[in-house]
C-alpha positions as a printed NumPy array, in Angstrom:
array([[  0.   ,   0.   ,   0.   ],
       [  1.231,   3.4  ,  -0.814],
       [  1.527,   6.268,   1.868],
       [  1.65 ,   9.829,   1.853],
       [  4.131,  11.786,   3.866],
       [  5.239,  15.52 ,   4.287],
       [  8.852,  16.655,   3.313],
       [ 10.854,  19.254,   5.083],
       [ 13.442,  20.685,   2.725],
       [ 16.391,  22.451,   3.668],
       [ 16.846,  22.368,   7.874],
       [ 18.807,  24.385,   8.36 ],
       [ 20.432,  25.019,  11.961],
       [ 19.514,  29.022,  12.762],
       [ 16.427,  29.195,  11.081],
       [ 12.895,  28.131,  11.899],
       [ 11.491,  28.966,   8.88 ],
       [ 11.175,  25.682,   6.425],
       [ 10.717,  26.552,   2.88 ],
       [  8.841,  24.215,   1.074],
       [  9.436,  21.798,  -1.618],
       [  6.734,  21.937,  -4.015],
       [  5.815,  21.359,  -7.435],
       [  8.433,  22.96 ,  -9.711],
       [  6.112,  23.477, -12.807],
       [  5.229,  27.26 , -14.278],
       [  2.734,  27.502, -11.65 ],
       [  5.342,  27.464,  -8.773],
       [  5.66 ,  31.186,  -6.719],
       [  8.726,  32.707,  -6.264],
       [  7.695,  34.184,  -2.854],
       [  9.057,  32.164,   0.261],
       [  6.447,  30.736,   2.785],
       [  7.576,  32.555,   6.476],
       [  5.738,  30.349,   8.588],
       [  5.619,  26.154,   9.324],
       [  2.021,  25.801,   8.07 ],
       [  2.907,  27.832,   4.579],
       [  5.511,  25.983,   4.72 ],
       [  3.806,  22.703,   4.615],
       [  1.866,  23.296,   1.738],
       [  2.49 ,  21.221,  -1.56 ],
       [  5.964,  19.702,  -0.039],
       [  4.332,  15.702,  -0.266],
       [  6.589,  12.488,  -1.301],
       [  5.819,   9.104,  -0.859],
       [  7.777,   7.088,   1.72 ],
       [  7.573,   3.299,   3.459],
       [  8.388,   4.622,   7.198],
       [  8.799,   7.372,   9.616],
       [  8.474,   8.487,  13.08 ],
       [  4.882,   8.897,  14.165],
       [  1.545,   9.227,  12.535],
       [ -0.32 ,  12.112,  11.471],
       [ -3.854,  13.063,  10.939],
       [ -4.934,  13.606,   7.652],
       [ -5.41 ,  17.206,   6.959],
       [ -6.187,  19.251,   3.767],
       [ -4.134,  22.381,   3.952],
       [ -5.189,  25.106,   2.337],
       [ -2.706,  26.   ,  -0.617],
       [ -0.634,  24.209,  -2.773],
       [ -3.318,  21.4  ,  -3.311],
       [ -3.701,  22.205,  -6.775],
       [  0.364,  21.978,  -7.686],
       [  0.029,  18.958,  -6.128],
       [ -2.758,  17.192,  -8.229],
       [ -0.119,  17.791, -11.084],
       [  1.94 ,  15.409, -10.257],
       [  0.344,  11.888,  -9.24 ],
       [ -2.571,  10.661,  -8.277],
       [ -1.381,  10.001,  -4.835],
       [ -1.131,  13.326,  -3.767],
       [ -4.291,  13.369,  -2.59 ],
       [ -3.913,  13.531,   1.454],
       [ -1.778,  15.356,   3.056],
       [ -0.769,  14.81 ,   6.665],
       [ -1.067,  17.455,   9.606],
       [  1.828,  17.444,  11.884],
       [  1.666,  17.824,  15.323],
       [  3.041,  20.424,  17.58 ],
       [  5.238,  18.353,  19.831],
       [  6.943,  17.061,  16.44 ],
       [  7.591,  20.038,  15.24 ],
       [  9.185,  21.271,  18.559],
       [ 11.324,  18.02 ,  18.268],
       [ 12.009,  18.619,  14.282],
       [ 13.642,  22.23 ,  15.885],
       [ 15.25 ,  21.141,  18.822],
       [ 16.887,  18.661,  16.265],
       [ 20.463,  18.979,  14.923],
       [ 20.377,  19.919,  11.83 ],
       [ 23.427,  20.564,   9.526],
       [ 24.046,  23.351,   7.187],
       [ 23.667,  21.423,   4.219],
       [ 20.726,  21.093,   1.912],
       [ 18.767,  17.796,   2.946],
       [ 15.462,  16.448,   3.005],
       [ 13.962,  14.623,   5.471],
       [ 10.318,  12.713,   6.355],
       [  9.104,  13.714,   9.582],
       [  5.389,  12.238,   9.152],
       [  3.339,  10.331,   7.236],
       [ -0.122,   8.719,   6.842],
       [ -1.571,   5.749,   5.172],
       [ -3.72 ,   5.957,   1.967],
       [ -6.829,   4.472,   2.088],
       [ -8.462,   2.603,  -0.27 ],
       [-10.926,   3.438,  -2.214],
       [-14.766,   2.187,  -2.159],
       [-15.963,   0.318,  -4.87 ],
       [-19.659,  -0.389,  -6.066],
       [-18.893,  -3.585,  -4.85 ],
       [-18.057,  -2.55 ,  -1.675],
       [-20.802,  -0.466,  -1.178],
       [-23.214,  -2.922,  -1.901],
       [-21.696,  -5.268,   0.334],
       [-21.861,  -2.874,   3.326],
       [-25.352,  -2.311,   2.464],
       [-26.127,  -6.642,   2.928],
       [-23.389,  -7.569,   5.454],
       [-23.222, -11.351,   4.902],
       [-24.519, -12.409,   8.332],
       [-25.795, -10.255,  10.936],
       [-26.842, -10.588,  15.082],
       [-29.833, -11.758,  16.725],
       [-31.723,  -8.818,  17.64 ],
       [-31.258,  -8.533,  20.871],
       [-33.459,  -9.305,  24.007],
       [-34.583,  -6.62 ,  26.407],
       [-34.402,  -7.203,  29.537],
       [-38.177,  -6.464,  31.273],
       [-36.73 ,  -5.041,  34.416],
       [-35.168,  -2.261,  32.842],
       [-36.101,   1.001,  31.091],
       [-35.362,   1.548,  27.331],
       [-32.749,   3.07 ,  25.797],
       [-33.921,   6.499,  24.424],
       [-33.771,   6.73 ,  20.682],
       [-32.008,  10.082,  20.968],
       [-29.436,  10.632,  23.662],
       [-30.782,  11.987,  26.606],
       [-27.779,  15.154,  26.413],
       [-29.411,  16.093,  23.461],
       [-32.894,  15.995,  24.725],
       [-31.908,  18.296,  27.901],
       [-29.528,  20.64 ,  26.026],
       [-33.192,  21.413,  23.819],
       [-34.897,  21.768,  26.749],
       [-32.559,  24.082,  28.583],
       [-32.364,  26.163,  24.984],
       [-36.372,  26.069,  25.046],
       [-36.306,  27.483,  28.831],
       [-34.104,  30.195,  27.916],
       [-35.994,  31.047,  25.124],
       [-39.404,  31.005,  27.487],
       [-37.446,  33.082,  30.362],
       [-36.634,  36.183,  28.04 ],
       [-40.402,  36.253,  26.437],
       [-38.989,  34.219,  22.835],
       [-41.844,  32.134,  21.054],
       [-40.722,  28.763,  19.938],
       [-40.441,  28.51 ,  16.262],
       [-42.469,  25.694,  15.542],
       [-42.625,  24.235,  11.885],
       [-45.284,  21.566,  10.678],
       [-46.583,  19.64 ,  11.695],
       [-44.95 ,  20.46 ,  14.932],
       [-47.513,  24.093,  15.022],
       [-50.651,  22.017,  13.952],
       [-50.591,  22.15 ,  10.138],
       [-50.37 ,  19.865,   7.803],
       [-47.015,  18.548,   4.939],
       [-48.189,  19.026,   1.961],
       [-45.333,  15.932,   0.914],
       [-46.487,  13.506,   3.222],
       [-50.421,  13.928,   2.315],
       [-49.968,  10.949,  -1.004],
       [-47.367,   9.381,   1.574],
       [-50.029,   8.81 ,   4.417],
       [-52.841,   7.655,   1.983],
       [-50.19 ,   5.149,   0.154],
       [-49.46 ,   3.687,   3.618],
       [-53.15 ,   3.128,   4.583],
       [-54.092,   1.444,   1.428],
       [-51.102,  -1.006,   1.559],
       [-52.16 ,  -1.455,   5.468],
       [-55.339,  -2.733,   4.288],
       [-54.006,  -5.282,   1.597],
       [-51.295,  -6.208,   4.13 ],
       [-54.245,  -7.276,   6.624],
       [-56.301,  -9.079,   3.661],
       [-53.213, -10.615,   2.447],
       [-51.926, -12.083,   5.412],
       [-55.124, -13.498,   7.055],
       [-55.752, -15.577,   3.481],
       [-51.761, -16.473,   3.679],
       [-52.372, -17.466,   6.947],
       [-55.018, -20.093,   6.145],
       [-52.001, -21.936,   4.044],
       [-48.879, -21.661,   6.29 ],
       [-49.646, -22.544,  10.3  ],
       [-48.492, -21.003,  13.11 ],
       [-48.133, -21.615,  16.482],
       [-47.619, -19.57 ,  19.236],
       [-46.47 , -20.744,  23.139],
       [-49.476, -20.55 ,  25.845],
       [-47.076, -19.225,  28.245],
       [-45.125, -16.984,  26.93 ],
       [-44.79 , -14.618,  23.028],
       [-42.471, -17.032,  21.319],
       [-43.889, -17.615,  18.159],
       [-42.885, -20.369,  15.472],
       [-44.005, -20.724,  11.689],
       [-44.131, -24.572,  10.813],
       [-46.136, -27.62 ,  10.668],
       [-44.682, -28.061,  14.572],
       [-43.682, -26.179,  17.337],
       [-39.385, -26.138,  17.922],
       [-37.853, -28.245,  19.828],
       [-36.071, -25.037,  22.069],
       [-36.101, -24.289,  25.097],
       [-36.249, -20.836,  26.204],
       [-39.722, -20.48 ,  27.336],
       [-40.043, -17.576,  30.062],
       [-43.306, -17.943,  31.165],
       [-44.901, -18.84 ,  34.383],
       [-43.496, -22.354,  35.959],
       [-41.261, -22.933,  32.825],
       [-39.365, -24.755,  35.669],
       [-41.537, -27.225,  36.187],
       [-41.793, -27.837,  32.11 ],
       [-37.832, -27.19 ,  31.847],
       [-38.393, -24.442,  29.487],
       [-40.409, -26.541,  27.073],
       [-43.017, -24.268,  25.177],
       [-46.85 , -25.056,  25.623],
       [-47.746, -24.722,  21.563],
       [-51.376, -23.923,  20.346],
       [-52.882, -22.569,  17.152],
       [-51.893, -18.923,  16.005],
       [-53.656, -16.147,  15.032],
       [-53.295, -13.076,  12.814],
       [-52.878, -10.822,  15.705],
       [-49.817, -13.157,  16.834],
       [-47.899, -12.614,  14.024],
       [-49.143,  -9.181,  13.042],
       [-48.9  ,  -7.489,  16.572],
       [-51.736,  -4.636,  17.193],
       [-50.365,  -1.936,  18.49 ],
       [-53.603,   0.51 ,  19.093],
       [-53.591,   4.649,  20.192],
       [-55.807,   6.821,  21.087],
       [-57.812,   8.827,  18.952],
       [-57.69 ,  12.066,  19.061],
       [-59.901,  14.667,  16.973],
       [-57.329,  17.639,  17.654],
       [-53.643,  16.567,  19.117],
       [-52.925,  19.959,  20.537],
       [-56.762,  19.735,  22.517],
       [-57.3  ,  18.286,  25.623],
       [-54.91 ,  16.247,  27.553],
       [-56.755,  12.528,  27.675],
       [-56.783,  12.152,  31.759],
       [-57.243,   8.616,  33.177],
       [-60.692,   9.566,  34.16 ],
       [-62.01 ,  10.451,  30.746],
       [-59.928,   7.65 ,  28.903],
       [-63.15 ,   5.323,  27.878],
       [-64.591,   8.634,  26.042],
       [-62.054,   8.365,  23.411],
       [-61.398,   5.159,  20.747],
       [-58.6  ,   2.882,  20.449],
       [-57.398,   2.501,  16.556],
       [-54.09 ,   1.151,  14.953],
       [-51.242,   3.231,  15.728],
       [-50.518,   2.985,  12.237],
       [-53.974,   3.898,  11.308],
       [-54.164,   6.635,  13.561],
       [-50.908,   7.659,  12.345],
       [-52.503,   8.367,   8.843],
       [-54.567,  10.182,   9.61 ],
       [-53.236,  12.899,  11.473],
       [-50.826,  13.112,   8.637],
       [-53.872,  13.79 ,   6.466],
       [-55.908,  10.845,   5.508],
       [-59.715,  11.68 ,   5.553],
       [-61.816,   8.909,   7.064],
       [-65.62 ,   9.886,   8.161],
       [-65.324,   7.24 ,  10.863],
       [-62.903,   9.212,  12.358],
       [-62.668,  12.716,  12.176],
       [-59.546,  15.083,  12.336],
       [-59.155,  18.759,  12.995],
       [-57.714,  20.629,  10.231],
       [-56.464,  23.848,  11.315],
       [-55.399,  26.838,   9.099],
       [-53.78 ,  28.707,  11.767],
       [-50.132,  27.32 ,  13.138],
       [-50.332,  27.239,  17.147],
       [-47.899,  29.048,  19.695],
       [-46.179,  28.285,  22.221],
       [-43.854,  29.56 ,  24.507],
       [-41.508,  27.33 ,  25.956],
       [-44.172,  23.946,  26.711],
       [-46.73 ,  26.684,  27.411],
       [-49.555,  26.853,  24.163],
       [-50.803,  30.616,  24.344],
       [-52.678,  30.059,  21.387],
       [-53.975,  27.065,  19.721],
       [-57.12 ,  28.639,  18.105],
       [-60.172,  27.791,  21.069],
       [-61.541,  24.615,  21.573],
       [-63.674,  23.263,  18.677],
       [-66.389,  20.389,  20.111],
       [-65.922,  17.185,  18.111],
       [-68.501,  15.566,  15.751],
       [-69.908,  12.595,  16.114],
       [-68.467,  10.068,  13.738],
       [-70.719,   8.705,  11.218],
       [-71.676,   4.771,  11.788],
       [-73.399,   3.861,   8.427],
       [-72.926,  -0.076,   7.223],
       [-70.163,   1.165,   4.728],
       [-68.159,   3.003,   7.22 ],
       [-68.384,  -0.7  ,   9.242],
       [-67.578,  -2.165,   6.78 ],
       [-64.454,   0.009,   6.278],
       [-63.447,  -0.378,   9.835],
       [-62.902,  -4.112,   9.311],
       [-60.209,  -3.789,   6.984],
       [-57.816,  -1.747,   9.132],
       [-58.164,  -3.64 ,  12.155],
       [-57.02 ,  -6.893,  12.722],
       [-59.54 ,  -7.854,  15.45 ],
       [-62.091,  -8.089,  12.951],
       [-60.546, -10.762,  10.593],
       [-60.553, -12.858,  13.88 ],
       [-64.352, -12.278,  14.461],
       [-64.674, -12.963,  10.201],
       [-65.04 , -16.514,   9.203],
       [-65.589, -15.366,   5.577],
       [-61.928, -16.026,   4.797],
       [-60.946, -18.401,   1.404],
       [-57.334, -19.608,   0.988],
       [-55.81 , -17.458,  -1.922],
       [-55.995, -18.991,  -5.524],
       [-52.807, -18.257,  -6.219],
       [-50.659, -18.677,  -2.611],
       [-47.306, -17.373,  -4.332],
       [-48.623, -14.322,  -5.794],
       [-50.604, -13.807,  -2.724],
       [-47.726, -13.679,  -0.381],
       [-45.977, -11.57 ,  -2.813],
       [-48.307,  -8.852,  -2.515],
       [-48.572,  -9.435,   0.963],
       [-44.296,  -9.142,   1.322],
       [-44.851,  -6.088,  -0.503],
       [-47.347,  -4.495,   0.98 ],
       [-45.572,  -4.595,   4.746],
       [-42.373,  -2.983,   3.241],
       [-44.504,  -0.128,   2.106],
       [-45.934,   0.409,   4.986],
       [-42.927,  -0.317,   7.265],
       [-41.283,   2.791,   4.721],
       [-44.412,   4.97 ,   4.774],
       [-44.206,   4.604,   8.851],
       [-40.436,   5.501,   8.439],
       [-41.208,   8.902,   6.451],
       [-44.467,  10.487,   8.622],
       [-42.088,   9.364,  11.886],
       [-39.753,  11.801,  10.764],
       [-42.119,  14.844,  10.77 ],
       [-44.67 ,  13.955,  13.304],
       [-44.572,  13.081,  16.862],
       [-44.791,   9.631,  18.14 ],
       [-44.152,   8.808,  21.534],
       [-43.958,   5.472,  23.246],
       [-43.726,   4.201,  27.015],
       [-39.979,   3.564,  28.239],
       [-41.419,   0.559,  30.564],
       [-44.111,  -1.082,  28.233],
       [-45.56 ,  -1.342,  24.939],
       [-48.378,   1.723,  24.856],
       [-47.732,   4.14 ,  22.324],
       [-49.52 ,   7.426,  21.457],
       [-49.17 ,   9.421,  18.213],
       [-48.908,  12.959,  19.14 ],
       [-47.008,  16.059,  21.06 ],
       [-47.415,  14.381,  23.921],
       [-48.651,  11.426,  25.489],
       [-51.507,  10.967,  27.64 ],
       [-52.017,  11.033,  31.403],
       [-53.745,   7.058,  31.598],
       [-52.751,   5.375,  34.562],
       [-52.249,   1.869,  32.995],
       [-48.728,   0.774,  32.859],
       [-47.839,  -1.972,  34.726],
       [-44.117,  -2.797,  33.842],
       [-41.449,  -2.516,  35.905],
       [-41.648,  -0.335,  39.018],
       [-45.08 ,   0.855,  38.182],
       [-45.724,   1.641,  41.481],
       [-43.481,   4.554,  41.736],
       [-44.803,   6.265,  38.992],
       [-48.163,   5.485,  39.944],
       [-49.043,   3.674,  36.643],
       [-47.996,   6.765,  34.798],
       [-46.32 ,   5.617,  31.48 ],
       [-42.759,   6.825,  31.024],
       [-43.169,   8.374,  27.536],
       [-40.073,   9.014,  25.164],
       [-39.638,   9.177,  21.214],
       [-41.073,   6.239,  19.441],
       [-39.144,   4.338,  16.894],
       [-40.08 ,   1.813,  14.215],
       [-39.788,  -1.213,  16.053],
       [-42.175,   0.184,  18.957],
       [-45.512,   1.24 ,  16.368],
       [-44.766,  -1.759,  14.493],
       [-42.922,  -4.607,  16.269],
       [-41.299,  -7.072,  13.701],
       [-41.858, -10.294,  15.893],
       [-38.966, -11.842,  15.339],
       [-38.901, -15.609,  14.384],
       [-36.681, -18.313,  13.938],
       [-36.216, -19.16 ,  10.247],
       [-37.111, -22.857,   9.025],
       [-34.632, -23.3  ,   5.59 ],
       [-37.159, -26.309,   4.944],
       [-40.405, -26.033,   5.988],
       [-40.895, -29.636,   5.517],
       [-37.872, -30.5  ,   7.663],
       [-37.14 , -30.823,  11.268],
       [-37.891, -28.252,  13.507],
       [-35.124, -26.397,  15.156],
       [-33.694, -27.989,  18.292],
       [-31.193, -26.231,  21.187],
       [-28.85 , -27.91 ,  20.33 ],
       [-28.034, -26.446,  17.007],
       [-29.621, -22.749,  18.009],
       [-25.969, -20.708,  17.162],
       [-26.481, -22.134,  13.237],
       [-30.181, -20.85 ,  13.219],
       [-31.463, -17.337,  11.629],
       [-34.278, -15.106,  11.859],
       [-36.316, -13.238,  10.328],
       [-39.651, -10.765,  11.31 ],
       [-42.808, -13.282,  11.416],
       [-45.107, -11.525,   8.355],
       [-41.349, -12.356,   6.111],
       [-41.169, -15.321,   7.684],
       [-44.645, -16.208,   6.794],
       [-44.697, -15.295,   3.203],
       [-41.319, -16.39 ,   2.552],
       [-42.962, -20.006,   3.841],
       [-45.845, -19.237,   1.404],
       [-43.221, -19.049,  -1.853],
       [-42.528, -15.407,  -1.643],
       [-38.391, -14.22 ,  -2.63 ],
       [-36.657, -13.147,   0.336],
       [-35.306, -10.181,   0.751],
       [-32.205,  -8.627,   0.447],
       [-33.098,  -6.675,   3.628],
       [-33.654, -10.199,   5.091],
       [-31.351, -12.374,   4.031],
       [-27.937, -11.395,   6.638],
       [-30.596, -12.124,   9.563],
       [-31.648, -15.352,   8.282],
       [-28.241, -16.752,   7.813],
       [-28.806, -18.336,   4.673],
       [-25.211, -19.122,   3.521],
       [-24.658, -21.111,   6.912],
       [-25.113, -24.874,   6.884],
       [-27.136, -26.451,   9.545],
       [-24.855, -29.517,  10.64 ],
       [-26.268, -32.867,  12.426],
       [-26.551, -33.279,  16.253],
       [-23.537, -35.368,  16.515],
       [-21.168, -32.415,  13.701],
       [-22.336, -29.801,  15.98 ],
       [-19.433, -30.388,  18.924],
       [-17.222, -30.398,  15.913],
       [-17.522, -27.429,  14.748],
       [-14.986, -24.628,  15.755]])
């Protein structure tokens, strides 16, 4: 590998003053640099070794001489100040000489080929477990949150508004308006697709505890954590599936205008519980009768977490209950393909799960894009989430230490995973095949149960997939498994 290194030129033994060695074209100046920085600039060589090493630093003249004359003058190397003390302490002789006093690796440049390989790592970790007696890590670093906060109070204390910009002051992005629609309708054929996928590939799900499995059998591991796994020695208690085990609901609040009234733990049943996702939608700008949404054309104020002006209180209308709007409501929600028993296996399973595979990525992106822009926030302690400013004041978590807060959830930023949890499941290469054992759980993949599903069904994998699932790994026997290193 090449390297890059600065060259002093002509130490001399009185003089601190380096003149520099650059490119001797028609270009070159005749004026003399007078300090060690001007100096520095254009005086590169290549060498094998030297003293120390250097950071890589783009000086400010002299680049251009040095583009000239190879392609490897590209970095240049920024000495530091106890070398150059030591380069002037040095004895130096009278004599013309040059010497290397620092250089820096080159590094390689990135292919396509290496960019697409960072992009789908071969093989990738387990997501990890979190533990249930411990908060969450916040999605943005808590310095960050306070340093906004104390910038907010500041603002507050010397009479500042907050600039707000939307939807953060109540109005809607324009953008996101085709963005929210496109993620509703591909909600809706994710929910049809996957309850008529369902009635093709079984699933089965542990009595005791959320570990769900995709096969003709429950596996064979044993990592229940339910109540008296003990007794069972971790063994899982399968049963029959549903769509709401592989498709978790996640359900908010709600809420005809986000920046209204607080929802209060006494007034919680006067408000509905819909699909975050759903919910989500629509206060990004979907338009659904069932559910209405203020629109305002007025931004809000606030000062500091104050609202001095949020344009009154406007009473909300009652929300039309016609057999079409019913009818409407059962293809957003999952709980109602459990109450159908209208549903026919797909004529064409591959194509099915296709669209189905399809469909969830959309929405998973669409999710992605309105997160960005509007507020979602999510309990620290347990799985409640609420799509707004802020959350609300329900006393109904029960996770860990719940009694010190009183049941109050402890809400923070929302991300992906939280408004919709991918449900991880172990992969099965061959459906047909055994089912995973303990023994052989470090050779296993996974993969997020709707893939895992579909993929089952005849869908393509992936490429998002495919690290997480392992695929290039060979499951050995029960008696090669010791054998391996």
């Amino acid at each position: 590998m090449a390297a890059t290194a600065v060259v002093a030129s002509r130490l001399c033994m009185g003089q601190h003053a380096i003149p520099s060695l650059a490119y001797s074209g028609p270009n070159r100046s005749s004026k003399a640099p007078t300090s060690l920085l001007e100096s520095l600039r254009g005086s590169i060589a290549t060498s094998s070794s030297s003293s120390f090493i250097g950071e890589k630093f783009f000086l400010g003249g002299g680049v251009h001489q040095s583009r000239l004359v190879g392609s490897f003058w590209r970095n240049l190397v920024l000495v530091l100040p106890k070398s150059i003390s030591e380069l002037r302490d040095s004895e130096c002789s009278r004599q013309t000489k040059y010497q290397v006093f620092g250089f820096a690796s080159q590094e390689p440049r990135h292919t396509s080929e290496d960019n697409k390989y960072n992009r789908h790592p071969q093989n990738v970790d387990l997501p990890p477990i979190l533990p249930k007696k411990k908060k969450k890590p916040f999605p943005i670093p808590i310095h960050k949150v306070l340093r906004a906060a104390r910038i907010d109070k500041k603002l507050a204390q010397m009479g500042v508004e907050k600039h707000l910009e939307p939807p953060k002051n109540g109005l809607l992005v324009p953008d996101l308006v085709p963005v929210a629609y496109q993620t509703l309708e591909s909600w809706k054929v994710l929910i049809q697709g996957l309850a008529q996928v369902l009635t093709v590939v079984p699933v089965y799900v542990c009595r005791e505890c959320p570990e769900v499995h995709v096969g003709s059998t429950g596996h064979s591991i044993q990592d229940c954590s339910g109540p008296q796994n003990v007794k069972r020695r971790s063994q899982h208690v399968w049963i029959h599936g549903t769509i709401n085990d592989v498709l978790i609901p996640i359900e908010s609040y709600h809420l005809f205008d986000p920046f209204g009234h607080r929802i209060k733990h006494e007034t919680r049943f006067n408000y509905e519980r819909i699909p975050a996702v759903v919910e989500l939608c629509i206060q990004a700008g979907v338009e659904l009768p069932q559910y209405p949404s203020r629109r305002r054309s007025a931004p809000v104020r606030m000062l500091g977490k104050k609202m001095i002006d949020r344009g009154g209180f406007v009473e909300e209308p009652k929300p039309c209950r016609s057999q079409e709007i019913m009818t409407l409501l059962s293809e957003i929600d999952t709980y109602a393909v459990l109450n159908s028993q209208l549903i026919s296996p797909p004529a064409d399973t591959r194509k099915a799960a296709e669209r189905t595979l399809k469909a969830y990525s959309t929405v998973r992106s669409g999710v992605r894009q309105l997160m960005r822009k509007y507020t979602v926030k999510a309990c620290g302690y347990c799985s409640e989430v609420h799509v707004g400013p802020w959350g609300h004041n329900a006393k109904l978590c029960g996770a860990f230490k719940h009694q010190w807060r009183d049941g109050k959830h402890g809400w923070q930023d929302a991300t992906i995973d939280e408004v919709m949890p991918p449900n991880f499941v172990w992969h099965m290469k061959d459906p047909k095949g055994a089912p995973p054992t303990g023994a052989l759980k470090r050779f296993y993949g996974k993969a997020p149960a709707v893939v895992e599903v579909c993929v089952q069904a005849g869908a393509e994998i992936p490429d998002a997939y495919r690290p997480m699932m392992r695929l290039d790994i060979v499951v050995p026997d029960t008696e090669e498994a010791r054998l391996v290193a």
